[in-house]
N, C-alpha and C positions, 0 to 999 in steps of 0.2 A: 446476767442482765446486760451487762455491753457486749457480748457475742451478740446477742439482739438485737442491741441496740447497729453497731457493724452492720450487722447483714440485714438490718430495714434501711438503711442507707447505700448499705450497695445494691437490693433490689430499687430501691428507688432511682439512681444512676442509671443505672442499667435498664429500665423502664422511661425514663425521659428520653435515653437515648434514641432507644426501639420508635419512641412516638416522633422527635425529630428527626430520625430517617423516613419513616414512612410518607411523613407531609414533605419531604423532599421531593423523592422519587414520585410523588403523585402530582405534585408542582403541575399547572398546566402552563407555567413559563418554561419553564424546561421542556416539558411535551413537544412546546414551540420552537423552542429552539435547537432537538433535532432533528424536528420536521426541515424545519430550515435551511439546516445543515445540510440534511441529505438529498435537500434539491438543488442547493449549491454546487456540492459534490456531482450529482448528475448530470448536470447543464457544464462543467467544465472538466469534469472525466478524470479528476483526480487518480493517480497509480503510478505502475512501472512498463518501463521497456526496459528489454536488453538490448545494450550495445555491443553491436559484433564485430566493429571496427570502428576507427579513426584515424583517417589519413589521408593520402592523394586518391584522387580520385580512379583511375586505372583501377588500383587495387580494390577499392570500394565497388563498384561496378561488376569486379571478375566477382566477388566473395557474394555479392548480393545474386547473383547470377545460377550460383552455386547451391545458394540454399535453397534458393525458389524450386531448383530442384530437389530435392533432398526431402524440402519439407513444405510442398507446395499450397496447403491451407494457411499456413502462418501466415497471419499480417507481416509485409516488411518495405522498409522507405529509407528513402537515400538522404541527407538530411545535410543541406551544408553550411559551415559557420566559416566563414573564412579564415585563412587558407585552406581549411582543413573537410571532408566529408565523415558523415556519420553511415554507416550503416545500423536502422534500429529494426529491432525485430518483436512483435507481440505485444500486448496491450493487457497486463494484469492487475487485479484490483490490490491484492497484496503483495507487499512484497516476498512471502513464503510460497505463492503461487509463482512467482518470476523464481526464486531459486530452485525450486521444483524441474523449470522450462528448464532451465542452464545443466542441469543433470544430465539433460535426456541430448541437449544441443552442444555438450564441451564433448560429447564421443568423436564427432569432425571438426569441431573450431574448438579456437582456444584463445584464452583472454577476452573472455565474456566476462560485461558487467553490469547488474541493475543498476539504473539511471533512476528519481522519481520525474514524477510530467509535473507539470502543471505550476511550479515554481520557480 
């Protein structure tokens, strides 16, 4: 009788639970708020670049110069914060797509690093 009794109380647990996830995930607040999200995210471009340098500018210029050959469809921009220049390269949405890029791009450079944007 109390094995019974137990396990009508842990299906019951376990059934309230199932029904307060389900009204969660159906929520049309939350629907709304990753609509919202993702138009956020769209309009400001939230992700990564790789940074292929940091320094004087000369050097930045020859290196930026270099990949463009190399790797001539890649996005890339010379970026500067004073005193210093950036070279940044490609625009990915995650960051396992950016460490993916730096495989393929540490074969000719090196001390490559994802940056995030937008923060």
């Amino acid at each position: 009788m109390k094995k019974a009794i137990f396990l009508f109380f842990i299906f019951l647990a376990i059934n309230t639970t199932l029904i307060a996830q389900n009204k969660t995930h159906s929520s049309e607040e939350v629907a709304k708020l990753i609509a919202k999200k993702r138009a956020f995210n769209k309009e400001y471009g939230f992700g990564y670049c790789i940074q292929l340098y940091y320094g004087d500018e000369t050097k930045a210029r020859e290196l930026k110069d270099k990949f463009e050959l190399l790797f001539p469809k890649i996005l890339i921009e010379l970026d500067y914060e004073q005193p210093y220049w950036k070279v940044l390269i490609g625009k990915y949405k995650t960051k396992l797509e950016a460490d993916r890029a730096i495989l393929i791009y540490s074969e000719e450079f090196s001390g490559l690093i994802v940056i995030p944007l937008g923060k």
